[in-house]
N, C-alpha and C positions, 0 to 999 in steps of 0.2 A: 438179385442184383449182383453184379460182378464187382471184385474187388476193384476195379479201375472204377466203377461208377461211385461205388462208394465212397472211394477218395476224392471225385469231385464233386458230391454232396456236399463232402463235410468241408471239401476247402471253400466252397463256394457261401457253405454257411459263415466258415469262419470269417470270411471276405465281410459277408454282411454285416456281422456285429461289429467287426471293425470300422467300417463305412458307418455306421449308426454310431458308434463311441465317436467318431472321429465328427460327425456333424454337430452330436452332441454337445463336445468341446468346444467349437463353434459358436455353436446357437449361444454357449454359458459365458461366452470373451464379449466383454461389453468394452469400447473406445469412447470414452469422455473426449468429446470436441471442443478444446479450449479457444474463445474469440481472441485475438490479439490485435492490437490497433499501435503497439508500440515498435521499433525496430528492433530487429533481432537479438541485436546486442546490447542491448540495454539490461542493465543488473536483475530489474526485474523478471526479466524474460530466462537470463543466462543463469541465475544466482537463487531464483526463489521460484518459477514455474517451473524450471526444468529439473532441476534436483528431488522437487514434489511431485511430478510426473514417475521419475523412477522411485522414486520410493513404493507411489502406489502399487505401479507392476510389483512391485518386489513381495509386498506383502500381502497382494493378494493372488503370488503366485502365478501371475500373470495374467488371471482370468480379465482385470480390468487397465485397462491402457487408457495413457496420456497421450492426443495428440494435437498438435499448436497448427491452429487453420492456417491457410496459407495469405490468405487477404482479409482486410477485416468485412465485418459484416454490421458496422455499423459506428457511428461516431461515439467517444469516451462517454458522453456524458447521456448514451442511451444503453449502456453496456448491463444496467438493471436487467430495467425491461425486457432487453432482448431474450437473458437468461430465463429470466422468471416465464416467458412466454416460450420460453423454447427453441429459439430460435440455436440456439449451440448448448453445451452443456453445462462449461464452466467458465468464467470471465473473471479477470482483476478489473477495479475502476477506482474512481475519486470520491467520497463521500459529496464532497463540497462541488461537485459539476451539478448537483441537481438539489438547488439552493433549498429551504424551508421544507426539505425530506426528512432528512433524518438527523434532528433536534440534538438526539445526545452526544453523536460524535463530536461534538463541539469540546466536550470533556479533554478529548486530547489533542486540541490545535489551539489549544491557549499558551501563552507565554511564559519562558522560565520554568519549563516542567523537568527537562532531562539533556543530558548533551550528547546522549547514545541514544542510537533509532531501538538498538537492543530490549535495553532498561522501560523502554517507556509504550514498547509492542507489545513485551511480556506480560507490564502491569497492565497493557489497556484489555488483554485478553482474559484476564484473573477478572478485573472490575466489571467486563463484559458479561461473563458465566453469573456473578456472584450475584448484579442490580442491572444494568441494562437491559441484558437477554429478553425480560420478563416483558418490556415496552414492546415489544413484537414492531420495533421498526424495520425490521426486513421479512417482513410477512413476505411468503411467495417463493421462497426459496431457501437452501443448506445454507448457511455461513461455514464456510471451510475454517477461513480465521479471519483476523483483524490487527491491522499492522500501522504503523507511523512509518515516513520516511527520516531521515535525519534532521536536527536543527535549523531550522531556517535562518539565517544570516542575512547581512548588510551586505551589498558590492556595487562600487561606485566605475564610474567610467571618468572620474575625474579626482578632486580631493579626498583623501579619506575621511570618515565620518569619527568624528571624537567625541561630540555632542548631542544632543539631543537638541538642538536648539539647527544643527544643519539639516535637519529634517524638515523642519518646517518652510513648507511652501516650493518643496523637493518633489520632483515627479518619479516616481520609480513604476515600474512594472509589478502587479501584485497577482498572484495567482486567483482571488477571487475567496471564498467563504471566510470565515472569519481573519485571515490573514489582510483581506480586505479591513475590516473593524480597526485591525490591531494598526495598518495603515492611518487609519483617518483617524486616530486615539492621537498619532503623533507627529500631526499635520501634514503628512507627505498624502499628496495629490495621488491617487490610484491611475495608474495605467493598467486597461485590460487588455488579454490579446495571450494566443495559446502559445506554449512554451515555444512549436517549430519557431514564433516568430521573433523572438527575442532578440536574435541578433542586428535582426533589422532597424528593430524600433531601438535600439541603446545606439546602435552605426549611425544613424540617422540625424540622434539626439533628439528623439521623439520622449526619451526618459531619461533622465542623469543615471539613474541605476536600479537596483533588483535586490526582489528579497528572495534567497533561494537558498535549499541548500548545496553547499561544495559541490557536492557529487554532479549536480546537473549544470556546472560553470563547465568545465571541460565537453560533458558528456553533448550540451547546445552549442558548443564553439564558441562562445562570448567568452572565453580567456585571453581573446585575441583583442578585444574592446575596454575590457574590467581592467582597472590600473591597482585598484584597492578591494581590500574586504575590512571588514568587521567583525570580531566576532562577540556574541552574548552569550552572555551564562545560563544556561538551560534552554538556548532557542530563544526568538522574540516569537515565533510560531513552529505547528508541526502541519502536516497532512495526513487524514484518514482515510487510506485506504482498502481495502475489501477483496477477497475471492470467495464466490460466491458459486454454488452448482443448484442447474436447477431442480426443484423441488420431485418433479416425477421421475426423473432419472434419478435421483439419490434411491426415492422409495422400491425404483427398481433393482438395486442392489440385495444381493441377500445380505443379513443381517449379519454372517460371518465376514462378507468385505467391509459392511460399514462400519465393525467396530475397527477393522484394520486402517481404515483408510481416516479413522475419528485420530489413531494413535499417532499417524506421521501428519495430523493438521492441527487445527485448534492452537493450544500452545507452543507445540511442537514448533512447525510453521511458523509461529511468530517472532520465534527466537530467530529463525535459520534468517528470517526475511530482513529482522533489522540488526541480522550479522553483516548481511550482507549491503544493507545501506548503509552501513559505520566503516565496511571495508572500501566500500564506492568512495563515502565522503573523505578517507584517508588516501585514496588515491588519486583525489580530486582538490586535495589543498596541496599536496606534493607538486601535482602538472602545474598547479598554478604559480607556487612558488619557484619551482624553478624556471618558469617565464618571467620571474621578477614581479609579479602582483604580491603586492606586501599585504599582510594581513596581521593585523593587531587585534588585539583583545582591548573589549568596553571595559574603560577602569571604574573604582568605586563611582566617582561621582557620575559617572554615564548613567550607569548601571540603574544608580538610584533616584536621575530623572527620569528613566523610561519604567521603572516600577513606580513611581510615582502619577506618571503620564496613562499608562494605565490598569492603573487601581481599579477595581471593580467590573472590571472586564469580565471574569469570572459568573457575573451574574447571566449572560447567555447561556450557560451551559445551567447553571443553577433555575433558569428559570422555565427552559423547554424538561426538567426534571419532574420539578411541581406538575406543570402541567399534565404530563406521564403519571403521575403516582409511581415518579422513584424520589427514592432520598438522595438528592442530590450531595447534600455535605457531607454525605457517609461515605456514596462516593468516590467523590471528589478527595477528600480524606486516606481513601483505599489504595487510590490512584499515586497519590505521594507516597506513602510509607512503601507499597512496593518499589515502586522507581527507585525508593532510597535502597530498597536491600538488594535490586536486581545492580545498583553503582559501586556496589562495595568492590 
């Protein structure tokens, strides 16, 4: 063979392996398909999916990408099942959209727990691993992690609330799961109806006012309506929310990505996500105040007719426990001494 043939042997070889290294690489790039049903700019999307996104490339070297679908593929309160079915690979959603699910979350949307989304993400994710985990309520799929939004508040569209006594027989808009309860504990009339429409039903006076936290007054436009807020010491409620991947696309990861992609989730993740709804809720009483919405804080005597109004609330969470074979008081118990050392 001539030396010119031999050199196109061997480049032609060299081509091949290259061509084969290069599909190879390929074939090993797996892209997580995240559902998204919220707008773009929303914190969650801006502050807590997309920072988790690069992180994953980052530490798995690129082999595995994050990328946020362009239309959703289904409404909030099926974003479970779509996952766990396969329908995409990774979803955020609401515990409380899919009522008599998932019992323990309850643990973290009771009242007077924390006044940082921070403090009380971190602790839910510690009490998660340590006694929850074990209740297998989210069979079917990864838990990425598990997170609160910030404090839930009072906001009126007319007088400000100083009492507990102007609650009663008050119609407010409530988000639904147990923030509903904590509603009819202290006689205000529930209004349902999803967040797009808030602004309608307070314009309208379909509701005097709203239990929310700050971060979503600006972020719905109703600071254009709310004249007042309230605020309580530790939340009168939280919300438990989830990201969640589905279960055969996890198992399809090698075990070198999943321990990478274990380190930037879990608690990691839970800190960044309720950084970043205490950074939402602080730039969300700011736009309000300086629209002139005055917001005061519940004084002792508030305080201690709505802990008195409701007392025993806690047994929800205490009682879908029992039923589980968890120790709810242990718990529950777990859940405050963290909060207390994630407030310091």
């Amino acid at each position: 063979m001539s030396v010119l043939g031999k050199t196109l042997r061997t480049g032609a070889l060299a081509l091949a392996v290259c061509t084969a290294a290069a599909v190879g690489q390929a074939d090993a790039q797996t892209t997580l398909r995240v559902s998204n049903w919220l707008p773009p700019g929303h914190p969650l999307m801006t502050d807590i999916i997309g920072p988790w996104g690069e992180k994953v490339e980052e530490v798995t070297d690129g082999r595995v990408k994050v990328e946020v679908m362009q239309a959703p593929i289904g409404k909030p309160p099926a974003q479970y099942d779509l996952i766990r079915n396969g329908a995409a690979d990774v979803a955020y959603g609401v515990h409380g959209y899919t009522p008599n699910r998932f019992g323990l979350t309850s643990l973290v949307e009771l009242p007077f727990l924390s006044n940082t989304s921070e403090a009380l993400s971190v602790a839910y994710w510690r009490v998660f691993e340590e006694y929850l985990k074990e209740a297998n309520e989210h069979e079917g799929v990864k838990v990425v992690t598990l997170f609160t939004h910030g404090p839930g508040e009072i906001y009126t569209t007319q007088d400000a609330v100083t009492s507990a006594d102007q609650l009663n027989g008050a119609k407010y808009r409530v988000g639904g799961g147990l923030a509903n309860m904590v509603a009819q504990k202290l006689g205000i009339v529930p209004v349902s109806a999803p967040s797009p429409q808030v602004y309608e039903i307070l314009s309208n006076g379909v509701a005097d006012g709203i239990l929310f936290p700050a971060e979503s007054v600006p972020f719905f436009k109703i600071d254009t309506v709310i004249k007042n807020g309230t605020s309580v010491d530790g939340g009168l409620y939280n919300t438990s929310f989830f990201i969640i991947m589905n279960q055969r696309t996890w198992d399809g990861l090698s075990e070198e990505d999943q321990k990478a992609i274990d380190e930037v989730s879990g608690e990691t993740l839970a800190r960044i996500a309720g950084q970043a709804w205490d950074n939402a809720d602080t730039a969300g009483v700011e736009k309000m105040k300086s629209e002139g919405i005055e917001i005061i804080e519940a004084d002792d005597a508030f305080m201690s007719a709505l802990q008195e109004k409701l007392a025993g609330i806690d047994s929800v969470f205490l009682d879908a426990a029992k039923e589980k074979g968890i120790d709810g008081e242990a718990a529950l118990k777990m859940l405050k001494e963290e909060v207390a050392k994630e407030s310091k």
